[in-house]
Biotite code that builds the C-alpha atoms (Angstrom):
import biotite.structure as struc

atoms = struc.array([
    struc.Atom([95.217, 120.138, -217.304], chain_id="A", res_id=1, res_name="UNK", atom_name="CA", element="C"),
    struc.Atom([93.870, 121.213, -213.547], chain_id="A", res_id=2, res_name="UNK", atom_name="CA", element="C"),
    struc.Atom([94.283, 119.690, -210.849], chain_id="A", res_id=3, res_name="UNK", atom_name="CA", element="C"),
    struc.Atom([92.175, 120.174, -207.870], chain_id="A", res_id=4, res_name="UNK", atom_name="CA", element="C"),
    struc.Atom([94.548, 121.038, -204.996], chain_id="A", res_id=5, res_name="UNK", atom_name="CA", element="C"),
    struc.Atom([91.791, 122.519, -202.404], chain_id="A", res_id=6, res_name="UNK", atom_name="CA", element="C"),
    struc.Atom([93.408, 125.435, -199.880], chain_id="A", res_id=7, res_name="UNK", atom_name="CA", element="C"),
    struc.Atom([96.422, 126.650, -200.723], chain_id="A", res_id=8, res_name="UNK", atom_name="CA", element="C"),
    struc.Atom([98.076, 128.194, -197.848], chain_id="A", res_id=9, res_name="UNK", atom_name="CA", element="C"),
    struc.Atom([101.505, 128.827, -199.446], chain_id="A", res_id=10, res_name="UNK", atom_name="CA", element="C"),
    struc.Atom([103.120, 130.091, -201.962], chain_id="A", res_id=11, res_name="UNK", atom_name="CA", element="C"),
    struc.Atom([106.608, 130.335, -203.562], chain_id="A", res_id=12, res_name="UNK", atom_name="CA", element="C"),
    struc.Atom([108.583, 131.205, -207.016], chain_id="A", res_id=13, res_name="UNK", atom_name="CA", element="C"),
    struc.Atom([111.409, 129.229, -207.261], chain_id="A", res_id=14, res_name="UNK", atom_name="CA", element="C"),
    struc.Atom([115.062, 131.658, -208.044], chain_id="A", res_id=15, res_name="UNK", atom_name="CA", element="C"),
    struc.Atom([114.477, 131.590, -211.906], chain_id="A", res_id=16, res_name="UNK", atom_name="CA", element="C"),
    struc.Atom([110.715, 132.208, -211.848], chain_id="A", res_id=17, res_name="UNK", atom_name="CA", element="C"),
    struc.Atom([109.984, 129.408, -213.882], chain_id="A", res_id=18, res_name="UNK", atom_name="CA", element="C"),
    struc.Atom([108.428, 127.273, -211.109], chain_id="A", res_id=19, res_name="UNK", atom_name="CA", element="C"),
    struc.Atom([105.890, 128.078, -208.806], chain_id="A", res_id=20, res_name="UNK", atom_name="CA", element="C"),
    struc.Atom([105.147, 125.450, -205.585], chain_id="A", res_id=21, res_name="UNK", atom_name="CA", element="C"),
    struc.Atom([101.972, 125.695, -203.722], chain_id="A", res_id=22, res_name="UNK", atom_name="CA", element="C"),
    struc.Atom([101.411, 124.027, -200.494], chain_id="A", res_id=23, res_name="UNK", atom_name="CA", element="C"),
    struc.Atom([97.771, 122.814, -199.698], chain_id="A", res_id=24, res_name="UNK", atom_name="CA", element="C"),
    struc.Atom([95.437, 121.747, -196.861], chain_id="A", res_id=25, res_name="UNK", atom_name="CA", element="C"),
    struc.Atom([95.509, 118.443, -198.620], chain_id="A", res_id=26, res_name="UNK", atom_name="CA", element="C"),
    struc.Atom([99.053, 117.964, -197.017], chain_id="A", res_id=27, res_name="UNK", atom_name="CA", element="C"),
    struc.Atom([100.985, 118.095, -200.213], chain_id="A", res_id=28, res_name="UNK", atom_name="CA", element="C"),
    struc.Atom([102.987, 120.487, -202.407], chain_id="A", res_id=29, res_name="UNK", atom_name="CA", element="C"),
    struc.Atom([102.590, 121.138, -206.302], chain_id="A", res_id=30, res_name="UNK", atom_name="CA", element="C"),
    struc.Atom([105.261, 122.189, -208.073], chain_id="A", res_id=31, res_name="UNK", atom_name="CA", element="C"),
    struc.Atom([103.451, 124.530, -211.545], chain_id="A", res_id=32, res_name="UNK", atom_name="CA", element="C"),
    struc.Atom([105.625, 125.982, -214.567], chain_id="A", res_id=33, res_name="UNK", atom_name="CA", element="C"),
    struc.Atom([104.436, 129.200, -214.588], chain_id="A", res_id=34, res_name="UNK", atom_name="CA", element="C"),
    struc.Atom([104.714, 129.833, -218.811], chain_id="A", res_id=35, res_name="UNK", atom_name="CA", element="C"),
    struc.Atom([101.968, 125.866, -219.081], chain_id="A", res_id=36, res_name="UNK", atom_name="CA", element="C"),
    struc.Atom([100.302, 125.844, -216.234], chain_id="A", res_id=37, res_name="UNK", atom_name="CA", element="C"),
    struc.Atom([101.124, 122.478, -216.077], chain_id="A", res_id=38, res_name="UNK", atom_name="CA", element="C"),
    struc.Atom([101.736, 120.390, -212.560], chain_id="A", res_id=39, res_name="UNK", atom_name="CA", element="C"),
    struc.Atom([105.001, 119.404, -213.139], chain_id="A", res_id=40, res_name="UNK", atom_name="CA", element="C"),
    struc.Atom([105.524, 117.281, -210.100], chain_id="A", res_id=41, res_name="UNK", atom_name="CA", element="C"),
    struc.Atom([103.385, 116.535, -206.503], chain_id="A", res_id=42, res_name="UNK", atom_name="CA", element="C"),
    struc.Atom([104.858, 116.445, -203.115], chain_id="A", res_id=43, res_name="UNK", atom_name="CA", element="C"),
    struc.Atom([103.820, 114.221, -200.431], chain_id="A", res_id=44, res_name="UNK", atom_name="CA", element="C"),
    struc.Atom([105.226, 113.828, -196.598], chain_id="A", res_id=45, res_name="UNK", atom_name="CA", element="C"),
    struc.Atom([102.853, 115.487, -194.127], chain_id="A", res_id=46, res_name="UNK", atom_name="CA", element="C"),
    struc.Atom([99.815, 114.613, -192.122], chain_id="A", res_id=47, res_name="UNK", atom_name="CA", element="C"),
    struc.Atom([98.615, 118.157, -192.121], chain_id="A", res_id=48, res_name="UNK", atom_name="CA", element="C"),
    struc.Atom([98.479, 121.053, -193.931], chain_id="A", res_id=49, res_name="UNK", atom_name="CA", element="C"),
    struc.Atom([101.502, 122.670, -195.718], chain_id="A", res_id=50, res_name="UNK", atom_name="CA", element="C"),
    struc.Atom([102.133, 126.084, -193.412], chain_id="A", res_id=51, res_name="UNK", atom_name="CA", element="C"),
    struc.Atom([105.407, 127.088, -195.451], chain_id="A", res_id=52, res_name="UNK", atom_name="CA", element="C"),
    struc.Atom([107.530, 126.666, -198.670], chain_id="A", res_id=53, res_name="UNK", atom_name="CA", element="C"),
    struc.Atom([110.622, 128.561, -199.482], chain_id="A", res_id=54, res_name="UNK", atom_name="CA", element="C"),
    struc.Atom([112.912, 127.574, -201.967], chain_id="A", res_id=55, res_name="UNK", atom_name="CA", element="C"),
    struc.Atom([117.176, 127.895, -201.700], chain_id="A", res_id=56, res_name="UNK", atom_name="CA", element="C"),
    struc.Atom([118.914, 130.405, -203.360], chain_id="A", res_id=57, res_name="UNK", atom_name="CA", element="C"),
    struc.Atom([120.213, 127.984, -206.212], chain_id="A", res_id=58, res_name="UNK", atom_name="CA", element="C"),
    struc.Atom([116.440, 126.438, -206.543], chain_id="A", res_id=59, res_name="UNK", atom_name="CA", element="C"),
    struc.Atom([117.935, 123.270, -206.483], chain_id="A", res_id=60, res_name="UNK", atom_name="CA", element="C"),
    struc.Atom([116.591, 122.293, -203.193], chain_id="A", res_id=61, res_name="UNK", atom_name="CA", element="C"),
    struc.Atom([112.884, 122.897, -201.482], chain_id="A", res_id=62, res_name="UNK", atom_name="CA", element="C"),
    struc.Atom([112.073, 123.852, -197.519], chain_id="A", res_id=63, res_name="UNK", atom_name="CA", element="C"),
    struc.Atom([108.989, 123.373, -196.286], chain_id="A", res_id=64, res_name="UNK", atom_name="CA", element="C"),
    struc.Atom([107.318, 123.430, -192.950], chain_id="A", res_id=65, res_name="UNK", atom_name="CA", element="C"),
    struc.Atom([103.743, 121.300, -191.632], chain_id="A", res_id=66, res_name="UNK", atom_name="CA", element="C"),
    struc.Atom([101.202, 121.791, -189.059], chain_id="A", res_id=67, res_name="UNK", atom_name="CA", element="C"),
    struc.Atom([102.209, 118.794, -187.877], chain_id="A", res_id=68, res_name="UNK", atom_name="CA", element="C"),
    struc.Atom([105.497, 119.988, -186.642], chain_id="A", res_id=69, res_name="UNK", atom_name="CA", element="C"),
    struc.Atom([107.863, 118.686, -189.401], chain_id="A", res_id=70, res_name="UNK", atom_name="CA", element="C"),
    struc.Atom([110.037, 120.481, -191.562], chain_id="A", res_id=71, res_name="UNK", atom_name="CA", element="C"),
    struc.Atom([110.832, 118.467, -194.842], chain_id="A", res_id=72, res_name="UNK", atom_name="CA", element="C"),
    struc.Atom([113.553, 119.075, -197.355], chain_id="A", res_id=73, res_name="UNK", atom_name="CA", element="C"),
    struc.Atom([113.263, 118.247, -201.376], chain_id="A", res_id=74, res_name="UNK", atom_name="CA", element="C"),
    struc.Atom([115.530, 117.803, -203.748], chain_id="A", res_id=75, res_name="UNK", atom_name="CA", element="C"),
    struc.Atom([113.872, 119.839, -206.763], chain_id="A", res_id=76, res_name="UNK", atom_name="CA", element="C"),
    struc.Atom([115.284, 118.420, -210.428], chain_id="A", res_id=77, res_name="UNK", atom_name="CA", element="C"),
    struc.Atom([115.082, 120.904, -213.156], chain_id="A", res_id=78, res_name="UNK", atom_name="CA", element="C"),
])
């Protein structure tokens, strides 16, 4: 499967390396297994681009910062 996500301006592995989130001009994040390819899950909240993603230490929760000024937090189920 693909999905069309337009510019990505970040990137982030999650702790275990088995997800990878990309945040987009499209003002959403996708969250990819790395070993499919596969979208596992999409991310909305923002008005704007996605400027930043990091994930915590555990990878159990997602940060992640907009042009329009917010900062969003996600709760990220394995």
């Amino acid at each position: 499967m693909t999905v069309d996500v337009g510019e990505v301006h970040s990137l982030a592995f999650s702790p275990d390396g088995k997800t990878l989130a990309s945040g987009c001009a499209a003002a959403t994040i996708y969250l990819w297994d790395v070993h499919t390819g596969e979208c596992k899950k999409t991310l909305t909240g923002y008005t704007s681009w996605v400027n930043s993603i990091v994930f915590s230490p555990d990878g159990k929760t997602l940060v992640s910062g907009g042009r329009d000024g917010s900062v969003l937090l996600w709760e990220i189920n394995p």
